[in-house]
Structures are given as structure tokens and as C-alpha cells.
N, C-alpha and C positions, 0 to 999 in steps of 0.2 A: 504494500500500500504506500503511494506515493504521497507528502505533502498537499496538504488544499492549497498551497500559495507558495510560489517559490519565485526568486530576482534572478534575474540572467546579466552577466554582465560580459561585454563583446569590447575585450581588453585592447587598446591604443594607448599609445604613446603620447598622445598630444591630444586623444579622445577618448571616453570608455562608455558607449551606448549600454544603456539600462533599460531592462524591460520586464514587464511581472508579467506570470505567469502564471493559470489557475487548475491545479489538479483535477479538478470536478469534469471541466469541458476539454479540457487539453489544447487550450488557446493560450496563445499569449499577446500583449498590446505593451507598443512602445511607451516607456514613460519620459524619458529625458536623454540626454547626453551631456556626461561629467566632462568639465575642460579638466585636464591632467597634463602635467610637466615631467617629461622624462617618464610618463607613467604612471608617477606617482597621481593619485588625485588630491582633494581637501578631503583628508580621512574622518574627519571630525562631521563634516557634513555625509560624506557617506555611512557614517555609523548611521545618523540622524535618521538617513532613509530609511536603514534598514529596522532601526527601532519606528519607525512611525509603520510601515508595512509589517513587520513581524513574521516574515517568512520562514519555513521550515528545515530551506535548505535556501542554498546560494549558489550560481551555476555558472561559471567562466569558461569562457569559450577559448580550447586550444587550438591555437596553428598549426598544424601539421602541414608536411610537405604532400602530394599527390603519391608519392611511393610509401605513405606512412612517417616517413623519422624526422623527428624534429627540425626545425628551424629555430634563429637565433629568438625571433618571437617567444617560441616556444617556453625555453628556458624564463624570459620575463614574463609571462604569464602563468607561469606556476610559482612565481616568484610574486606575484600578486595576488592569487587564489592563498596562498600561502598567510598570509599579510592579512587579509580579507578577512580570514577566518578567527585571525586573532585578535582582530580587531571588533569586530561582533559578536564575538562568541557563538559563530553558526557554523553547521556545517558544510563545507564547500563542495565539491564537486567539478570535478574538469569536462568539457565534452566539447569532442571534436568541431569544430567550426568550420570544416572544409566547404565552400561553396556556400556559406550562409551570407555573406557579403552580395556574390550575385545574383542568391533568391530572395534575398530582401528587397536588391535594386527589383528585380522582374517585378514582384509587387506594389512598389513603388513607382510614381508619378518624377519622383526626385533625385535628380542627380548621385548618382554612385557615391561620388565623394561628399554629399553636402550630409552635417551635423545629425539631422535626423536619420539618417541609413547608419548610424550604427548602433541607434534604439531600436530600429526595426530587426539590424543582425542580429541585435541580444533576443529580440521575441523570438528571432528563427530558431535559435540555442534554446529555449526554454524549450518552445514545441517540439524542439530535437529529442528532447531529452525526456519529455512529457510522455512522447509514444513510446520512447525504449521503457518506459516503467509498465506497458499495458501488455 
């Protein structure tokens, strides 16, 4: 049994799209996109969310290369799930983010690179991850 609510978050460098997601329907909806420096975001305000939401679990989307093995992404993104976890006291959760960037754009109206497609990739990552639980 999976969580009734769980945050996806679609890890950048200089962006880190946020998106909740709802056990019950196995939808998820963009909520914002964190500015972050070097990756890092405002921790203090990402606790915030995560205590105003109260989600079960927490879901960061890893990089992976097409043939499977890491990229240098990779490595910072577990390096943030990591962080993440300790920081809210929730439990984190990695899951593959291969092609969630370009099914996000497909469903979007909005430019690949613009602010919102990486709230929309974190929703891809939740529902990714939504169905591997069913």
C-alpha cells in the first residue's frame, strides 16, 4: 500500500520542479518550481512545503544514462534525495526520470526549457512511480 500523498521533486541545478502527487487516483499536478544555486535550494522553505503538505514519502527523480549507468547528475541527485531526507524527516525514494522531461514537454503547451516543465517532470516522476506501486 502506497502513501495517499507523496512530493516529486525533478532535481536541477539552477531549478528543482515540485509536484504532489495523490495515491488514491494515481495523478499527479504540478505545484511550483524551486530556484536553486548549484542545486542547492532554500532548505528552510522546502522543509516548509513539505510540512504544510505532509506527504508520506518524497520522490526525486534520477538521471540515468539510456544504457542505464549513471551520469554526473546522477551522483548530485542522490546527493540531494540524501539531504532531503534529513532534512524533513521523510522518507525519500529515487526513481528513474528517463524521458520525463520530454513527456512532460509533449503534454505541455510550454516550452521544454521554460520554469514550469520541471513541475510538470516532477508530476511525470510521481505518476512514474505511482503505477510501479499498483
Amino acid at each position: 500500500m502506497h502513501p495517499p500523498l507523496v512530493i516529486a521533486f525533478d532535481f536541477g541545478l539552477r531549478q528543482i520542479g515540485v509536484a504532489v502527487g495523490q495515491g488514491l487516483t494515481g495523478t499527479a499536478s504540478p505545484l511550483e518550481t524551486l530556484r536553486a544555486r548549484d542545486g542547492a535550494p532554500d532548505w528552510s522553505a522546502l522543509k516548509a512545503l513539505v510540512d504544510t503538505w505532509r506527504p508520506g514519502r518524497l520522490l526525486v527523480g534520477l538521471p540515468l544514462n539510456m544504457d542505464d549507468t549513471e551520469s554526473p547528475m546522477s551522483a548530485r541527485a542522490r546527493k540531494f534525495a540524501e539531504r532531503l531526507g534529513r532534512v524533513t524527516n521523510t522518507p525519500v525514494e529515487l526513481v528513474d526520470e528517463r524521458l520525463s522531461s520530454r513527456e512532460a514537454a509533449d503534454r505541455s503547451s510550454r516550452p521544454r526549457r521554460d520554469a514550469g516543465s520541471h513541475a510538470a517532470a516532477a508530476a511525470v516522476i510521481a505518476e512514474t512511480w505511482l503505477a510501479e506501486q499498483d
